[in-house]
C-alpha positions in Angstrom: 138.9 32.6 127.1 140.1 35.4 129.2 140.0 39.5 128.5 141.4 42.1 130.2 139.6 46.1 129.6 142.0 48.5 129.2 141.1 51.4 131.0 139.6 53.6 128.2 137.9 50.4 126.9 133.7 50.7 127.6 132.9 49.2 130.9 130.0 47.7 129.0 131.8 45.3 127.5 132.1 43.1 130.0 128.5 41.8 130.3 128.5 41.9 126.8 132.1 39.1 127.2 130.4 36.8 130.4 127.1 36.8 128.0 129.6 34.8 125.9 131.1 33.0 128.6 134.4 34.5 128.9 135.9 36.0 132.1 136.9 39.7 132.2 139.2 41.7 134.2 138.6 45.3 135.0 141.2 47.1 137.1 138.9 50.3 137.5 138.0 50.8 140.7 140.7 48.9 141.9 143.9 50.5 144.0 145.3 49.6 140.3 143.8 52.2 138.5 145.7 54.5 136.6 148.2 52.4 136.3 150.7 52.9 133.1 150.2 50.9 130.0 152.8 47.9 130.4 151.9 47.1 133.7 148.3 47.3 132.6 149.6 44.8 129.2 151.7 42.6 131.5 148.9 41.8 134.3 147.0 41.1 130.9 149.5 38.4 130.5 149.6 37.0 134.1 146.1 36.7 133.7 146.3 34.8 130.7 144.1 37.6 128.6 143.3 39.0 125.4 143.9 42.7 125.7 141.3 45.1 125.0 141.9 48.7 124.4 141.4 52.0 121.8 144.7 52.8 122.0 145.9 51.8 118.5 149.8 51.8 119.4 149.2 48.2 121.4 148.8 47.3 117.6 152.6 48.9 116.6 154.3 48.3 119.7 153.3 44.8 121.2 154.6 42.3 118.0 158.1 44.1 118.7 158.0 44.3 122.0 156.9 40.8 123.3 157.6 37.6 121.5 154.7 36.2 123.1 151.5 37.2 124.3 147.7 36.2 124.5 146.5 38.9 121.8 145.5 42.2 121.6 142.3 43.4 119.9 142.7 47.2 119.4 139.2 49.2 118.0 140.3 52.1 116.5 137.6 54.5 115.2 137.2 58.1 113.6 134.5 59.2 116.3 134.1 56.4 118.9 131.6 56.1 121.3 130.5 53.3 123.6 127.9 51.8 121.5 130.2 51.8 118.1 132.9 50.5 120.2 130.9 47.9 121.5 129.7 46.9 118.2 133.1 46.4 116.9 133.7 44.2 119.5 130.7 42.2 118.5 133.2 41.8 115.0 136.3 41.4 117.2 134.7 38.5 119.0 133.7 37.2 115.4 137.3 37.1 114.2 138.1 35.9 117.5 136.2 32.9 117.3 137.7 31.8 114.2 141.1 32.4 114.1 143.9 31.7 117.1 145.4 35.1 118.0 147.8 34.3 120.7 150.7 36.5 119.8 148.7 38.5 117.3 147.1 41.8 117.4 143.7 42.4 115.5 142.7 46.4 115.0 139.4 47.1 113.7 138.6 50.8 112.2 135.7 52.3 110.7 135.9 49.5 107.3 138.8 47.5 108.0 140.3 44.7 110.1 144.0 44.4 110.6 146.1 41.6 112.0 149.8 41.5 112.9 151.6 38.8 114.0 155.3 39.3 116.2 158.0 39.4 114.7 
């Protein structure tokens, strides 16, 4: 499996994803930085990768916008920092493991986990 780190996702993560085995791609530090948020979701897609950012509006906007897509895992907290972040992730990867989320979006807050399919 593939992920692609949004750019306000931790950098950290992506140790934490090739520990796993998975491949990441990280645009920071790339002449793609800063880049807006669909070109940043539809590289995500050429690269056949789950999306992973903190921007919860990936989870409204993506099931309308995009019949199809490899998944979006969206954490979501009341104060995030790196380390909670990366522990939800821990969870995301959980869920991820278990269930097939091509063309769904997962959002984990503080106590919950969502998932939305397209439309």
């Amino acid at each position: 499996m593939k992920f692609f780190l949004d750019e306000n996702f931790p950098k950290k993560a992506a140790p934490i994803l090739e520990s796993e085995g998975f491949q990441v791609f990280d645009i920071r530090g790339t002449q793609f930085e800063g880049k807006d948020d669909k070109w940043l979701f539809q590289k995500a897609q050429e690269h056949e990768a789950v999306f992973l950012t903190t921007d919860k509006d990936f989870f409204h906007t993506v099931p309308f916008l995009y019949e199809s897509h490899y998944g979006v895992v969206v954490i979501t907290l009341s104060q995030p920092d790196s380390i909670k972040i990366l522990e939800k992730l821990r969870l995301a990867l959980d869920v991820i493991k278990k269930h097939d989320i091509y063309s769904k979006c997962v959002r984990l807050t503080d106590h919950r986990i969502y998932l939305s399919e397209n439309k």
